[in-house]
N, C-alpha and C positions, 0 to 999 in steps of 0.2 A: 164329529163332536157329539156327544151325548143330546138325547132331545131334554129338553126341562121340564121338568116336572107340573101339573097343572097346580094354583092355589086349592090351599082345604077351605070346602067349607063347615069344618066344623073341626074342634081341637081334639086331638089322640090324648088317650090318657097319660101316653110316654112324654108328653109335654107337661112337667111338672115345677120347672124352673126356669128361669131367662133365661141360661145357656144350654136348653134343650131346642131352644129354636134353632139355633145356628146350624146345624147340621141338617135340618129343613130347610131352612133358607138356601143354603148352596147348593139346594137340587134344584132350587128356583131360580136361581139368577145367572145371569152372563158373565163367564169368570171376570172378561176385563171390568166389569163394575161392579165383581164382588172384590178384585183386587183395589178398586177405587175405593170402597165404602170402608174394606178390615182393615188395607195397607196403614204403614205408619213412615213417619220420617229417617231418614239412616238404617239403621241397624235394627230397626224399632225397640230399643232398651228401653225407651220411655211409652210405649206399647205397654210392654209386658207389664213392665212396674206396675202402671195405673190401676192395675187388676192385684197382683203379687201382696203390693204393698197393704194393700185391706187383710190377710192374712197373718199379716205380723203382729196384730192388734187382737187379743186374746178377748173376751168377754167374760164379766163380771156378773153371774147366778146371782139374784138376791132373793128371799125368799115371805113366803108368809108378808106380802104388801098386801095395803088393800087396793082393787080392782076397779071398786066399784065407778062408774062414768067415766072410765079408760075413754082418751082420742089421741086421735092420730090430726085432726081437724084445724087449719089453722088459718091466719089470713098476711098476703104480703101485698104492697101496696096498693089497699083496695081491691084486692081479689082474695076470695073464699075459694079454697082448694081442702080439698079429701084427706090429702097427706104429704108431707115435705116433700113432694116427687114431683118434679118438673118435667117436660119432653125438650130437649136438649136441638138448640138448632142445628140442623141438616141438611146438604142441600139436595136438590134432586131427587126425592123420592120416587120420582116417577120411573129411577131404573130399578125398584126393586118390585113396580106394583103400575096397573096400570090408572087406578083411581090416586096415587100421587099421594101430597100432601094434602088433600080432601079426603082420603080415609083417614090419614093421623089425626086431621080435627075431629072427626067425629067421634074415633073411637078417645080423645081427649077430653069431648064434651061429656060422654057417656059415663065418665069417670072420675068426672070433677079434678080433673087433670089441667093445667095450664101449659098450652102448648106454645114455644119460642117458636116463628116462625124464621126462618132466613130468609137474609135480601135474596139468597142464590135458589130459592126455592122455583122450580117448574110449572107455578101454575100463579095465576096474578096474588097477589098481598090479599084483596079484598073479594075473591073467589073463596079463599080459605078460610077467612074471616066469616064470612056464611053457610057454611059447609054447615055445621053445626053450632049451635047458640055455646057460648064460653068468653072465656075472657084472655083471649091468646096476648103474648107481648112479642115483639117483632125485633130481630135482632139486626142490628146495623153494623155495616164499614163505611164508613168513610170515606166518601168517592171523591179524583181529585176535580172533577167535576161539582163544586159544589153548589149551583142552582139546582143541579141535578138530586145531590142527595138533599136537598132543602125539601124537593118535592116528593120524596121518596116521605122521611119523615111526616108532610102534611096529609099525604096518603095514608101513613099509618095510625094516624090520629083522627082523619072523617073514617076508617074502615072499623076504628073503636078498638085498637091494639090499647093495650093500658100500662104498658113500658115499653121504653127501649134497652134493648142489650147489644153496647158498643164494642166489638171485640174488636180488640190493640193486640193481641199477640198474633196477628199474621198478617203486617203489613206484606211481605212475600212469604209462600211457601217454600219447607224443605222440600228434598227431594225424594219421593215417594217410589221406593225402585219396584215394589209391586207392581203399581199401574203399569207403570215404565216395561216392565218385563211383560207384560200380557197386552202391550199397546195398545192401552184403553186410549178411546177417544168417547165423545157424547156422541150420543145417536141425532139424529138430524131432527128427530121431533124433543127433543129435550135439550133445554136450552136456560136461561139467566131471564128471564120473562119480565121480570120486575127491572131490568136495566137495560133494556131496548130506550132506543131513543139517548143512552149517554156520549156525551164525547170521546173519542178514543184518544188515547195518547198516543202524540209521537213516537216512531221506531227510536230506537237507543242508536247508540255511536256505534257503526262498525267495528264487531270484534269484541265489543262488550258485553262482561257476566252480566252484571250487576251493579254492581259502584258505576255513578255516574250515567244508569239508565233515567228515564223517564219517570218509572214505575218508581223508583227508589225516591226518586228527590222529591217525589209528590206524597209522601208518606204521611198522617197525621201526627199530631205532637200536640203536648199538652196544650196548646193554646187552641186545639180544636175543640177542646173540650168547653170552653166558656162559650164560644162560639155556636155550639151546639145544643146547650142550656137555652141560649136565648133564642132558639128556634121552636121549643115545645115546655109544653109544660108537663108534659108525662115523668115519669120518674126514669133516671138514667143510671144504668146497671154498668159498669164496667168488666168486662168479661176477658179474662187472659190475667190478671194478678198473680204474680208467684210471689212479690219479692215487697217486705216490708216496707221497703222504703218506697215505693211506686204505691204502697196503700197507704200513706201518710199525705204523699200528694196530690193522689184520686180522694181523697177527705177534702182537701184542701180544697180542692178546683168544686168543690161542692155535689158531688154525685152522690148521690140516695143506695146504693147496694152496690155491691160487690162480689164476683163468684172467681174463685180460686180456679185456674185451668190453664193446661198446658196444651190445649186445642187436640184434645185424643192423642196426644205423640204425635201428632200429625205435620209439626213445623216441626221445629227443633230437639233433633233426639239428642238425647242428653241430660232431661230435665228433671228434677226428680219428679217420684207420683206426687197427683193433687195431693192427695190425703196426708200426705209425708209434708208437703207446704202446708196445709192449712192452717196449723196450731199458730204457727208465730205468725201470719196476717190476721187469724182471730182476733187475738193477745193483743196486737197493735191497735187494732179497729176498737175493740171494747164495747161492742155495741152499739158504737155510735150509730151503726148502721146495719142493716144486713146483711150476713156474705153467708153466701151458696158456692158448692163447688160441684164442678163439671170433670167425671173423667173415672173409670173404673168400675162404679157403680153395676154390681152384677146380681147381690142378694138384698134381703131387709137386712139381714144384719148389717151392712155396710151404709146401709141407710143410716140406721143407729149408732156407728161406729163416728158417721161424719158428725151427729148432731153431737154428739160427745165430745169432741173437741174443736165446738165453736161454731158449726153451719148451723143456717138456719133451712135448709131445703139441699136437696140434691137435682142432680140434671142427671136423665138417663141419654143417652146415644145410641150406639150401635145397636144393643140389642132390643130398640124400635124398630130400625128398620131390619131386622131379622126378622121380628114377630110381623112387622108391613107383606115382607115378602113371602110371609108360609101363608098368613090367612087374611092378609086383608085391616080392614077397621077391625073386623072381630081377635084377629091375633094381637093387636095395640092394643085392644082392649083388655084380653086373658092375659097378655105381659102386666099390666097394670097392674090390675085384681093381684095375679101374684107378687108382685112384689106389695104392693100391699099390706096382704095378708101374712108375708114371712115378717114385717115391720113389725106390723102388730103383736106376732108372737117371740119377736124377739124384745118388745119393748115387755112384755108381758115377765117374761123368766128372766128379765134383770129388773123387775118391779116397778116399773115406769108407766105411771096411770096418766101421765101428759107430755105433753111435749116438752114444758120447762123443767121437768123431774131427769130430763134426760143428760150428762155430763159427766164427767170424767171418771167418778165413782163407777159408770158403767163398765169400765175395761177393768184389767189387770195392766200394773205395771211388767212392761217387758220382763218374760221368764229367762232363766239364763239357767241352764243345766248345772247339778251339785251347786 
């Protein structure tokens, strides 16, 4: 097997865009955990899309605007961030880097960046929480241990998480035949750190997929959601919405924001791209609340393209932990800055001096030849 390549410390000029990391990072890492990190569910159709689908969406040149006090600057529940750009929960950073989810905070902090932490994250909740001064929000499952996640929560609220982000689209995962092919397994020092100490559940019934395991029947369901209200007072983000009618009853059950996402392709292939969902949960929502969406995000234009019809903030992924594994804090950093920076010039040549200026007048209606 090839030896790995060592981290840079310092970014190549060839690194000009997000997807200039990826072909660094895979010098960097172990294929079975770059098969874990890129893989997708099935076929990966809803892989590909998540990225494709921002393509289809043409952009709208406006010209002669004024400029003057142009931002990018905005604020979601009580946090001040630099620009609609989220870091998107992940778990395990620690196989792409060996400073883990403690680089991603810092190079978070550095950039006025709000970083989701995952429950599945490799290093404690409130290690990362102090890495660097920010205002991270911790993203939550549902454990069918529920003292357990009660404690999980009151941890993330003394460690001064400032949301939670409940994600409902992966009670079980698809199945990832990357991993599967390159027989990833976790390395013995990298592990679920935050869920030591849970109950385990029961074996399933001899011979059993699925139906009628342990895992399946412990699953949460809307009535966890009230349940989980009354545990914190932090604001509760529901993260996995595709589908209108599941964003009429996350209104209902009283949740503070919402982020459109299909879990990176990563459960159920088959799904359309976020971006391709978002318009009609927008539409449905109406403001009532916030929704961000997670999934594809590769340029600023796409940045612009989501706020256009209806986000209020994007969630980046993968190509974090691509820029974790070329250089460290400093490459989460330089991903940042660019994407950023492409935001800013793309909000700039469609005439967009704020954030509310930004909406569907940005795009063209789908072009159709002759």
């Amino acid at each position: 097997m090839t030896a790995l390549l060592p981290q840079l410390t310092q970014i190549p000029p060839q690194i000009a865009a997000l997807g200039d990391y990826e072909g660094y990072a895979r010098e960097r890492v172990e294929p079975g955990a770059w098969a874990y990190i890129n893989g997708g569910a099935g076929d990966e159709w809803t892989l590909r899309e998540n990225v494709a689908a921002f393509t289809r969406l043409p952009l709208r040149t406006r010209v002669l605007r004024p400029m003057k006090g142009a931002s990018t600057a905005l604020t979601l529940f009580g946090c001040d961030m630099a620009a609609p750009i989220l870091i998107a929960p992940m778990a395990f950073h620690g196989l792409v880097h060996p400073d883990g989810e403690a680089a991603t905070a810092l190079a978070a902090a550095a950039t006025g960046t709000t970083l989701v932490v995952s429950t599945q994250a490799g290093q404690p909740i409130e290690h990362i929480a102090s890495a660097a001064p920010g205002a991270p929000w911790f993203q939550l499952y549902i454990q069918p241990d529920g003292a357990f996640t009660e404690s999980l929560v009151a941890r993330a609220e003394a460690a001064g998480y400032r949301a939670l982000v409940l994600t409902v689209d992966a009670p079980v995962n698809g199945v990832r035949n990357a991993e599967a092919r390159a027989g990833f397994a976790l390395p013995p020092h990298i592990h679920a750190v935050n869920l030591e100490g849970m109950c385990s559940l029961a074996p399933g019934p001899e011979g059993a997929l699925l139906f009628g395991t342990p895992l399946l029947e412990s699953v949460p369901d809307w009535q966890d959601i009230s349940w989980l209200r009354s545990l914190t007072r932090l604001p509760i983000l529901l993260k996995g919405i595709v589908d209108p009618e599941d964003a009429r009853r996350a209104l209902d059950c009283g949740v503070d924001g919402l982020i459109v996402s299909n879990h990176g392709g990563r459960t159920l292939d088959g799904v359309p791209a976020a971006i391709d969902l978002l318009p009609a949960i927008a539409g449905c929502v109406d403001r009532q609340v916030p929704v961000l969406i997670d999934g594809g995000v590769r340029r600023g234009t796409d940045v612009l393209r989501a706020l256009a019809l209806g986000a209020s903030a994007v969630l980046v992924g993968r190509p974090i932990l691509h820029a974790l594994a070329t250089a460290g804090a400093l490459g989460v950093a330089h991903a940042l800055r660019v994407l950023q920076a492409e935001f800013e010039l793309a909000m700039a040549l469609t005439g967009c001096r704020t954030l509310d200026e930004i909406d569907t007048g940005c795009l063209f209606p789908t072009l159709r030849a002759g």
